[in-house]
Every structure is written in C-alpha cells, then in structure tokens.
N, C-alpha and C positions, 0 to 999 in steps of 0.2 A: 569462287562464285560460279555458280550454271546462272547463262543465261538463256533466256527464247524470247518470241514471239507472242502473245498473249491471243493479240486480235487486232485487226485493221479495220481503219473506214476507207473506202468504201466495203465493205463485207464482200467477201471473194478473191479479195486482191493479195491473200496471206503470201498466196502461191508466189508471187511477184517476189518476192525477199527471202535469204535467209541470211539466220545469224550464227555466228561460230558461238558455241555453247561456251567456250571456253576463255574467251578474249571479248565473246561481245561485238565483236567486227560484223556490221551489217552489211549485205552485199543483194544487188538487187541478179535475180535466176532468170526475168524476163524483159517485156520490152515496154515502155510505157510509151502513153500519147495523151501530149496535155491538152490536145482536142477532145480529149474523150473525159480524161480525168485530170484535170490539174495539180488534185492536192492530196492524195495519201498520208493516212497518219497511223500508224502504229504502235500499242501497248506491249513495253517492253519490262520483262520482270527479270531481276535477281535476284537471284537465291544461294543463300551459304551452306557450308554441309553441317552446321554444327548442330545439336539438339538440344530443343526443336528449332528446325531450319526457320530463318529469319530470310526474307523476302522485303526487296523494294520493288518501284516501278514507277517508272516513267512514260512520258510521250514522245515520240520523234516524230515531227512533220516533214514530210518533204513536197516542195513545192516545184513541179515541172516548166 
C-alpha cells in the first residue's frame, strides 16, 4: 500500500502532518495550539499497486 494525506480541516493545516507512504505512520512536522485550533481532521487514502489500483480512505481526528 501507498499511503498520504488527502486533505485537512481546518484547510492549511496539511503542512502540520506527514505520513510515511509506506507504513502509514502519521507524524506531526509542526506545532499545534488548541487555543487556536482544537480539532484537526485529516483524509487519509490507501492505495495498492495492483491494476487498476484499489484505494480506501479514512478519517483521523485529533483532538488538542
């Protein structure tokens, strides 16, 4: 499977996260403030290499 990132709420916040393409393992790249933002959610796709590629996708919330 390849994994990513699809899209976040709040929109701008992608930059905040990334994910190992490979394992999936989300890691946050910046600093959050649940004064500002509490709740970040992130559309998260898999995709397989077979043909044609099959894709799932979930949501992950995280709450500050």
């Amino acid at each position: 499977f390849l994994y990513s990132i699809m899209s976040s709420i709040p929109v701008g916040n992608r930059d905040l996260f990334t994910i190992d393409p490979k394992t999936g393992e989300i890691r946050l790249s910046g600093t959050l403030d649940f004064e500002d933002i509490p709740l970040h959610e992130l559309q998260i796709e898999a995709r397989d290499q077979g043909t044609p590629p099959l894709s799932g996708h979930c949501s992950v919330e995280l709450e500050v």
